[in-house]
C-alpha positions as CSV (number, residue, x, y, z in Angstrom):
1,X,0.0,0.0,0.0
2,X,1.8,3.3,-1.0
3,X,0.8,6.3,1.2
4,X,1.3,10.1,0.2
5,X,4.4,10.2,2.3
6,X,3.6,13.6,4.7
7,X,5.0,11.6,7.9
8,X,8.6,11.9,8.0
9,X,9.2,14.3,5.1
10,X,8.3,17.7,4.1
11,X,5.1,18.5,3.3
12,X,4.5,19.2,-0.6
13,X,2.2,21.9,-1.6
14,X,0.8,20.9,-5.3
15,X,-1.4,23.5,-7.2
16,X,-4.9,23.5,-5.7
17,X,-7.5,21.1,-7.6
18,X,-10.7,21.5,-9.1
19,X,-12.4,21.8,-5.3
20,X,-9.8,25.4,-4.9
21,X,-12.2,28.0,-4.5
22,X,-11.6,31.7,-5.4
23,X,-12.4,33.9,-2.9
24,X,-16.1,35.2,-3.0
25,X,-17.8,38.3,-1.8
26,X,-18.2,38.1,2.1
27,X,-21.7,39.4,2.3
28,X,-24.1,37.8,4.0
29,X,-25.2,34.0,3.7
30,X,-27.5,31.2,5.7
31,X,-26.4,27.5,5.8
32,X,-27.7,25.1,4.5
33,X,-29.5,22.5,7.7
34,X,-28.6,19.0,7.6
35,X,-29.2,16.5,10.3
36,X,-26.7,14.7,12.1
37,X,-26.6,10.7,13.5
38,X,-24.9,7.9,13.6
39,X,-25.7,5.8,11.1
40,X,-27.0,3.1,13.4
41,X,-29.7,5.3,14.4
42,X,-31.0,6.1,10.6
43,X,-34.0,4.3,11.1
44,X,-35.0,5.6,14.6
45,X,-33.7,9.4,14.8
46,X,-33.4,10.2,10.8
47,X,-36.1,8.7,9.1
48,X,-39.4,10.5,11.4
49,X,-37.2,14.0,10.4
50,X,-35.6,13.8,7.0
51,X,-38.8,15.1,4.9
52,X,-38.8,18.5,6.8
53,X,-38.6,21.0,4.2
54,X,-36.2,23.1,6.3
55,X,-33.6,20.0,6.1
56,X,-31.1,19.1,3.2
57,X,-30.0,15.7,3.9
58,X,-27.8,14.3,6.8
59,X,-24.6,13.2,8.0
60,X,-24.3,9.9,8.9
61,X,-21.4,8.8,11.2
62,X,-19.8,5.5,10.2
63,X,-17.3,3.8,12.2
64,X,-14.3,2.2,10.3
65,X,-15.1,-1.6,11.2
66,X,-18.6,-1.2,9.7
67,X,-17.2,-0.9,6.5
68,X,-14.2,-3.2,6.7
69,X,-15.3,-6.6,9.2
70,X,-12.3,-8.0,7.7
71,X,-9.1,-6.6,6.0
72,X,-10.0,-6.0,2.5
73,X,-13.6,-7.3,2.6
74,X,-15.8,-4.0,2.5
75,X,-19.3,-3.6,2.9
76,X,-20.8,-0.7,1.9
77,X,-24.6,-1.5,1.7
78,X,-25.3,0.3,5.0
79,X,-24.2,3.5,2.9
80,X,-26.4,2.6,-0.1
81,X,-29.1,1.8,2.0
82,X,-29.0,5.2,3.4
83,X,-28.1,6.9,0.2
84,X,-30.5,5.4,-1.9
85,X,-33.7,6.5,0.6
86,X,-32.1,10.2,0.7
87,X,-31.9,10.6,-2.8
88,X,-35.7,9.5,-3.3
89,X,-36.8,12.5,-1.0
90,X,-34.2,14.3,-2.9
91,X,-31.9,15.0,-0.2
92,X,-28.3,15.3,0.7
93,X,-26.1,12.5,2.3
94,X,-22.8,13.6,3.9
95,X,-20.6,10.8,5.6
96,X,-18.1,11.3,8.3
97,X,-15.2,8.0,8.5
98,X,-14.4,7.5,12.0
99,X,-11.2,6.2,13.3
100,X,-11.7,7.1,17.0
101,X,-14.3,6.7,19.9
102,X,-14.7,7.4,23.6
103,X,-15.1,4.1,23.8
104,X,-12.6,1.0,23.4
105,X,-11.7,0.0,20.0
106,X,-14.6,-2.8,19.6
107,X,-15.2,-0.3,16.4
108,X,-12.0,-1.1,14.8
109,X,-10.9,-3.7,12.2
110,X,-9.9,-6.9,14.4
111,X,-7.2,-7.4,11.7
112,X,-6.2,-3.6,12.8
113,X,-5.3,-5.2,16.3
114,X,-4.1,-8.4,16.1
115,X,-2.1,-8.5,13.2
116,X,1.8,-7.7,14.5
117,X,1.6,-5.8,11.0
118,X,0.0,-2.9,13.1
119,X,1.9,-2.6,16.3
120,X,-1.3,-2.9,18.2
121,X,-3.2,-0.5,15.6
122,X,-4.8,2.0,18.4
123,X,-4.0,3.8,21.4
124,X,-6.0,4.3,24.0
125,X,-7.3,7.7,24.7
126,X,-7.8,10.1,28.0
127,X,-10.2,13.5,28.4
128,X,-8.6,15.4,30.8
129,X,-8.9,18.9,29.7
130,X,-12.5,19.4,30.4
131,X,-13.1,20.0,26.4
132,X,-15.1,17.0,26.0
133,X,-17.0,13.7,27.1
134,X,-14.7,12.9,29.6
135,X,-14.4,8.9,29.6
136,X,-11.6,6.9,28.1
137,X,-11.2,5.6,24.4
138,X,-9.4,4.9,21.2
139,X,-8.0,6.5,18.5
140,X,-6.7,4.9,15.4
141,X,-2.6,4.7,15.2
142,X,-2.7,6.9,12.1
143,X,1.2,7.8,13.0
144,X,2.2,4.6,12.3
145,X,2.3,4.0,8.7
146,X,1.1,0.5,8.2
147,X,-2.5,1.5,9.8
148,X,-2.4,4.9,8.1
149,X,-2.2,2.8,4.6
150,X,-5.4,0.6,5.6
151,X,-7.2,3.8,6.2
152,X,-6.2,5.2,3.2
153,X,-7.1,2.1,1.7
154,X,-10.6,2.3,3.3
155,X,-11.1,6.1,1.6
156,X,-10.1,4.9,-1.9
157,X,-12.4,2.4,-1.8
158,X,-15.3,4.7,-0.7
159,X,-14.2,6.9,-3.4
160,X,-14.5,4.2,-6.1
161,X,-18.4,3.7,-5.2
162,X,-19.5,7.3,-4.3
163,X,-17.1,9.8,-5.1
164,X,-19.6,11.9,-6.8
165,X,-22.6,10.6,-5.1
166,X,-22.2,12.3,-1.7
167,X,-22.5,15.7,-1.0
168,X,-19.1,15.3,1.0
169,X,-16.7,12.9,3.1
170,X,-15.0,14.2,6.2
171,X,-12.8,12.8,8.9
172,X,-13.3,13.2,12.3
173,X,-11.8,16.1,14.4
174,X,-8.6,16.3,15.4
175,X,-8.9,16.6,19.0
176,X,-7.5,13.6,21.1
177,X,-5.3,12.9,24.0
178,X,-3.2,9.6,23.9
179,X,-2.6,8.3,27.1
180,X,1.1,8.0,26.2
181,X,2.0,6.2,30.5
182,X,-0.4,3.2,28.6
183,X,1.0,3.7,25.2
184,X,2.7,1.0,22.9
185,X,2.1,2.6,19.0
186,X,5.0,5.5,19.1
187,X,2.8,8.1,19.3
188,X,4.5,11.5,19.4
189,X,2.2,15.2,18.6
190,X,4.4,16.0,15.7
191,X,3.8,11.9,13.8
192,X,-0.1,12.4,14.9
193,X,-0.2,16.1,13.2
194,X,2.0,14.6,10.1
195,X,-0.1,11.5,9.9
196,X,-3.2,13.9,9.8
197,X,-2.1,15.9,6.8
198,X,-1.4,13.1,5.0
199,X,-5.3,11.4,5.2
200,X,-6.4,14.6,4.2
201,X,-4.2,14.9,0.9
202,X,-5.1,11.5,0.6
203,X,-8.6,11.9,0.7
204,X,-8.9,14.5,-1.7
205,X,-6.4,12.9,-4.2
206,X,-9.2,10.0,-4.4
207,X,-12.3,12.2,-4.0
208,X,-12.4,14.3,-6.9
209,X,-15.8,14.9,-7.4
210,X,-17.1,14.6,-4.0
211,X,-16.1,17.2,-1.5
212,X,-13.4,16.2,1.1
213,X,-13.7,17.6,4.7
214,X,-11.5,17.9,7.4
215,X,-12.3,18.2,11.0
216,X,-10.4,20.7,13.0
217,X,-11.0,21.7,16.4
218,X,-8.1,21.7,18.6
219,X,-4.2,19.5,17.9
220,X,-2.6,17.9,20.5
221,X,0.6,19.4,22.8
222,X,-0.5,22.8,21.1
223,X,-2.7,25.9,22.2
224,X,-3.5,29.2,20.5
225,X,-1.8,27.5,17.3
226,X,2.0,27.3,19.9
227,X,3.3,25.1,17.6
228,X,1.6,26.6,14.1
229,X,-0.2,23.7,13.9
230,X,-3.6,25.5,12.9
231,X,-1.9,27.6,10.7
232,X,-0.3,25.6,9.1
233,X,-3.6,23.0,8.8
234,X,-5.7,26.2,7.1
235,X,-3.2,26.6,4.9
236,X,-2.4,22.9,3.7
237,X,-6.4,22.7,3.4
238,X,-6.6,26.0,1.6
239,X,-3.4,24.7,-0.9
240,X,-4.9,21.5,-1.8
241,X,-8.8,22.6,-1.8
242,X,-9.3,20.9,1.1
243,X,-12.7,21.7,3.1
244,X,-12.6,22.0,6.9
245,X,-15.1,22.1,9.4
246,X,-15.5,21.1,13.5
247,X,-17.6,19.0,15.7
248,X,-18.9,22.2,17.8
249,X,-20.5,25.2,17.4
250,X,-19.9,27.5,20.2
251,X,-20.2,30.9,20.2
252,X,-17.0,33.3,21.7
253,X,-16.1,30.0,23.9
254,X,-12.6,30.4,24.8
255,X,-11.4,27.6,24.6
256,X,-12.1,27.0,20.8
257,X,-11.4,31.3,20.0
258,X,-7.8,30.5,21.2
259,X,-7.8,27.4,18.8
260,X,-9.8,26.6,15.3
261,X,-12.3,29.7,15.3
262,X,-9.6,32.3,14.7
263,X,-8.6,30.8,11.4
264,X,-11.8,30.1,10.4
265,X,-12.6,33.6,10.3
266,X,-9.6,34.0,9.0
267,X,-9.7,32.4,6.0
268,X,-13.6,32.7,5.3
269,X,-14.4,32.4,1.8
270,X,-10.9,31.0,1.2
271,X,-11.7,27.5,1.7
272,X,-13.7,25.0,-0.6
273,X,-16.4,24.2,2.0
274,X,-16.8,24.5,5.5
275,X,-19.6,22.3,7.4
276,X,-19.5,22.8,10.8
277,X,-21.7,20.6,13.3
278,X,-24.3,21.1,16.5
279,X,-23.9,17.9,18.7
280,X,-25.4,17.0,21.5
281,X,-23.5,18.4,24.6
282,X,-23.6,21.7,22.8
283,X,-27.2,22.0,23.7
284,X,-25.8,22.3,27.3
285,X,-23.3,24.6,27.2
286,X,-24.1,28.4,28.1
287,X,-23.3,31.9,25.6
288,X,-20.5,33.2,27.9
289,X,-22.3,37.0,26.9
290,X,-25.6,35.6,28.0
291,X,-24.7,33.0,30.9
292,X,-27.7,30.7,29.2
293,X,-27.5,27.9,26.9
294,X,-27.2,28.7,23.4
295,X,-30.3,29.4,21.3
296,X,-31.1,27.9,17.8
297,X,-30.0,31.7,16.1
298,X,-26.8,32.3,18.2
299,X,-25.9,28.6,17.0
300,X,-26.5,30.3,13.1
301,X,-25.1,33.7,13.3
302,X,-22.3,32.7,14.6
303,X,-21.7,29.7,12.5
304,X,-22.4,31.1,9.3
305,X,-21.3,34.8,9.6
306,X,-18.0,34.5,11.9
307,X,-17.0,30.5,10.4
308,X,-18.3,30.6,7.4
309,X,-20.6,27.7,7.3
310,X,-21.9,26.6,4.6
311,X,-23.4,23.9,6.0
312,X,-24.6,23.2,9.6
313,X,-25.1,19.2,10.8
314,X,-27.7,19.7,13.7
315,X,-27.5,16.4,16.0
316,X,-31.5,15.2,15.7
317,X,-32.0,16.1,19.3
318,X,-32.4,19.9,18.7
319,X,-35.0,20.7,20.0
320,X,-36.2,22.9,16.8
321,X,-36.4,19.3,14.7
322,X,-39.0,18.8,17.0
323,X,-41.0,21.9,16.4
324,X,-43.3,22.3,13.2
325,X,-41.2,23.5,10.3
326,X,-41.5,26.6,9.3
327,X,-42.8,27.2,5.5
């Protein structure tokens, strides 16, 4: 399996691809609503919401060993399944790949981590900052190579059924925190940043018709972009017509505007896409201007008009998606 080679070496900027955008006119704009699920809960939490007028489509969470039980035997249907019922209500599907889980890594490829090939294939993960769920999990070993080619694998293979069929694929955010004491993969900041990089030049290489997204909230050993690792992730993306996008929206938060939100404002209208996401705990968090939880609006605004959202994946327990659409 031949990777793109970022880990290790220099990172090579090639001239941007057809997804480049030229920079627009920053007027005003509204994104477009999508829902957001796992797709084990299609049926139960899409489905009843899906024909609202006010929604586009969805994103559908899909973890890596639903699409690959065993190494090199992929099963896509779950996808079709999912795609074809969208498209007959003429609707959007977006899919996120997910290599990581606060969880432990039941939701990997066995092969990933009992074949020696792999070094163990995951690390297991801590939450210790307060930025997040809080319980232990797994991240993919993306840093080492021989995993990082399966994934890339994985992405090619998705791109050689839907490239063109989805309204985008994105990887999860880039947020973790290896619990190095319990650690046996060789995972270092700098190898996870590199190894990063590379899934996301890989991803677009193979998606050329279907937009490729990149998650970006917050990088490991870094804050307030320390180590110019958000820099230099805006402008890799921006280079290679990349889009990016987060997990969270959440208005003047600190933690994210000394992280991801800067840039995005920064480099609004610079980037091919931007989708940005309303998950669940966000619904519990409080405006630090208003000391109350978030409304619906302030979720919008500040989405669309200091990101640059084009898109907005609301999780399916908003409580709006409850509430009679508005016609």
């Amino acid at each position: 399996m031949t990777v793109t080679g970022v880990v290790g070496a220099a990172i090579a900027t090639p001239a941007p691809g057809p997804h480049t955008a030229a920079t627009p006119a920053l007027g005003k704009k509204t994104a477009t609503n999508y829902l957001y699920a796992s797709i084990g809960d299609f049926d139960a939490d899409v489905k009843p919401l899906i024909d609202r007028p006010d929604i586009a489509g969805v994103q559908l969470v899909v973890p890596w060993k639903a699409l690959e039980q065993k190494k090199n035997q992929y099963d896509f249907s779950s996808i079709d399944q999912a795609l074809k019922y969208v498209q007959a209500r003429h609707k959007k599907l977006f899919i996120q790949v997910q290599d990581r889980f606060f969880a432990p890594p039941t939701r990997l490829p066995g092969y990933l981590l009992n074949d020696p090939e792999y070094a163990g294939g995951a690390a297991p993960t801590k939450n210790e900052s307060g930025l997040g769920p809080g319980q232990p999990g797994t991240v993919a070993a993306q840093w080492n190579p021989q995993v990082r080619g399966r994934f890339q694998h994985l992405l090619k293979a998705l791109s050689q059924r839907f490239d063109g069929r989805l309204a985008g694929v994105n990887l999860p955010e880039t947020a973790t925190e290896v619990d190095t004491k319990k650690d046996h993969t060789g995972y270092s900041d700098e190898s996870y940043f590199r190894a990063e990089l590379d899934n996301m030049a890989y991803g677009r290489k193979v998606f050329t018709k279907t937009p490729f997204i990149q998650y970006v909230n917050f990088w490991p050993g870094e804050w307030n972009n320390s180590r110019n690792y958000m820099k230099r992730t805006f402008e890799f993306a921006t280079s290679h017509g990349i889009g990016l996008g987060g997990p969270d929206i959440l208005p003047d938060r600190p933690a994210q505007m000394q992280n991801s939100y800067p840039f995005f404002k920064e480099y609004r209208g610079k980037l091919p896409i931007v989708a940005m996401a309303v998950q669940e705990p966000d619904f519990e968090y409080k405006s630090p201007k208003t000391k109350k939880p978030y409304t619906r609006q302030e979720f919008t605004d500040f989405g669309t008009n200091t990101l640059g959202a084009d898109c907005i994946f609301w999780a399916t327990s908003a409580p709006w998606l409850h509430q009679p659409a508005a016609r």
